[in-house]
C-alpha positions in Angstrom: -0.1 12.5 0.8 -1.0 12.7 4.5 -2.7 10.5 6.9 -3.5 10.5 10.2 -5.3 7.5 11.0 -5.5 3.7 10.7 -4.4 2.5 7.2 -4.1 -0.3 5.1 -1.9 -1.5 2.2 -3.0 -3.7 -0.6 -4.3 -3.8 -4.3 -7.7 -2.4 -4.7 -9.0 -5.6 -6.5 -9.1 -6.9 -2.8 -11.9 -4.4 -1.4 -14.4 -4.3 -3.8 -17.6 -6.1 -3.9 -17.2 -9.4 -6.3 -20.6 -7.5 -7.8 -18.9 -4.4 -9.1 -17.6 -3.7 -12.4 -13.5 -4.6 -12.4 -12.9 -1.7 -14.6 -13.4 0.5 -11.3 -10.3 0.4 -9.5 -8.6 0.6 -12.8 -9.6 4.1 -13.1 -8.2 4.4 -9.5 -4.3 4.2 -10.7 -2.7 7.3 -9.8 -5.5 8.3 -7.4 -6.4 10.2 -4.3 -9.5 9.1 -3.4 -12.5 6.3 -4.6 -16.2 7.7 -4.4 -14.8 9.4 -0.7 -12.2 6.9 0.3 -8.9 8.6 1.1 -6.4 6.2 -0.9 -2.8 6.5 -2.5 -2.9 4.0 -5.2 -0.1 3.1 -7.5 0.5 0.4 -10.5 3.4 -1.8 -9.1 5.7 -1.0 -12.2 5.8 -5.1 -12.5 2.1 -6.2 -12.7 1.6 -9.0 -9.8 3.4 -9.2 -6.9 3.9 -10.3 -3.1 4.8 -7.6 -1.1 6.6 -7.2 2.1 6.0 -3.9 4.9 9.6 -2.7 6.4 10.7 -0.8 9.4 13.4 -0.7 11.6 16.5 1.5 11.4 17.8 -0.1 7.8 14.2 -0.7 6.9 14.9 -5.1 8.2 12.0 -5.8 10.2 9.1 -7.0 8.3 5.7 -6.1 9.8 3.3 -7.4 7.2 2.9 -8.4 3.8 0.0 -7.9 1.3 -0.9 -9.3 -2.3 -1.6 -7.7 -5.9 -3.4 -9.2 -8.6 -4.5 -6.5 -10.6 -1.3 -4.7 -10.6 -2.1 -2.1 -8.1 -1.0 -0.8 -4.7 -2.3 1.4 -2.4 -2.8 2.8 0.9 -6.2 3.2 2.1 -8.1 5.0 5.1 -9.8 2.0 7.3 -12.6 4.7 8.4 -13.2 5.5 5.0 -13.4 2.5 3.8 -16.0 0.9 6.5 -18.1 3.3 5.3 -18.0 3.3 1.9 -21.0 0.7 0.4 -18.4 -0.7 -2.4 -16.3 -1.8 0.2 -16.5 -5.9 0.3 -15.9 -6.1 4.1 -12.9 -7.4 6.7 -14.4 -11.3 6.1 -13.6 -11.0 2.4 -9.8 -9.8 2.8 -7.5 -13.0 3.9 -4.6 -12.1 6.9 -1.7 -11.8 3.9 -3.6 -10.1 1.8 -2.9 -7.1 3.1 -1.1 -5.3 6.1 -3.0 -2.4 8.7 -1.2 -0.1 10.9 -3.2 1.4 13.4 -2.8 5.3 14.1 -0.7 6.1 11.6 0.1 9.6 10.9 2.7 11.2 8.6 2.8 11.0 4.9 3.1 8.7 2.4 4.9 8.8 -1.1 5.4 6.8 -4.0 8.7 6.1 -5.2 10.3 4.3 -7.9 13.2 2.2 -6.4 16.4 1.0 -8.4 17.8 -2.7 -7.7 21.7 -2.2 -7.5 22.9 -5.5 -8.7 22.3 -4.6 -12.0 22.9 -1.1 -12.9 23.7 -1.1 -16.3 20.5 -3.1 -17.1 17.3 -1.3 -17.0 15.1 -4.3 -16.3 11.7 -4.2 -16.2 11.8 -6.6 -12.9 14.3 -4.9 -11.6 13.2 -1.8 -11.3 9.8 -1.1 -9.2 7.8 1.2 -7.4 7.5 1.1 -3.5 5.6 3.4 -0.8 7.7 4.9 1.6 5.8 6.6 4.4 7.4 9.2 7.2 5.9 9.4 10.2 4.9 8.2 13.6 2.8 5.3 15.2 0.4 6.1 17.8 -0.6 9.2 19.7 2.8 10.0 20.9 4.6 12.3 18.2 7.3 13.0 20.6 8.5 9.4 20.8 10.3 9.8 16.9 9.8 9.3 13.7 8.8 6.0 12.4 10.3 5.1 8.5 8.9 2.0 6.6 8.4 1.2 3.2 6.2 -1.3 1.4 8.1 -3.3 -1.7 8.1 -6.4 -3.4 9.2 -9.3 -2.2 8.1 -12.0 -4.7 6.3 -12.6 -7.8 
């Protein structure tokens, strides 16, 4: 899916209002868009989760992490979500809740990711979905590409 704006990662539980009905982002799994809000979302393949945002050449440099509670992960357009009236506002959403990246344009995929230490076993823990996004940062396409990946990091 493409983007070319400022995103954010993080489970969809976090940007509701407390008054909606929880059964609403649950019908956002696998989705494109909520009520107009340009959004990847994704179960995590694990249920809850802390996750981590990578860059950097071998994907080492953490940038941000973000939360899940009701098994979900997405990527969601900041300008679309400002002005949707569901949306529970930045005062809600704690710092590690979630991560932003400001003019962000490529596209984003999800993929499922294999842990190597244990091949043979095809653990549910071990074996989880992650974004991976292509792209570049900023306004300056000519400066490279910019790889990162969003994963889990902890339980």
């Amino acid at each position: 899916m493409r983007f070319d704006e400022d995103i954010i990662i993080t489970d969809p539980c976090y940007l509701f209002r407390k008054d909606l009905d929880s059964s609403v982002w649950y019908k956002c799994i696998d989705s494109l868009s909520i009520e107009g809000v340009h959004c990847l979302i994704h179960n995590t393949g694990t249920g809850d989760m802390t996750g981590g945002v990578f860059c950097g050449k071998n994907l080492d440099v953490q940038i941000g992490l973000f939360g899940v509670d009701a098994g979900l992960f997405g990527v969601f357009s900041v300008k679309d979500l400002e002005a949707w009236d569901g949306f529970a506002g930045w005062s809600e959403l704690q710092g590690w809740l979630y991560t932003r990246i400001n003019k962000f344009h490529g596209d984003i995929e999800v993929i499922k990711e294999f842990n190597s230490l244990d091949e043979a076993h095809d653990s549910f823990w071990l074996n989880q979905y992650m974004i991976k996004a292509t792209g570049y940062l900023g306004n300056h396409p000519e400066d490279g590409e910019s790889v990162w990946v969003a994963r889990r990091t902890g339980l």
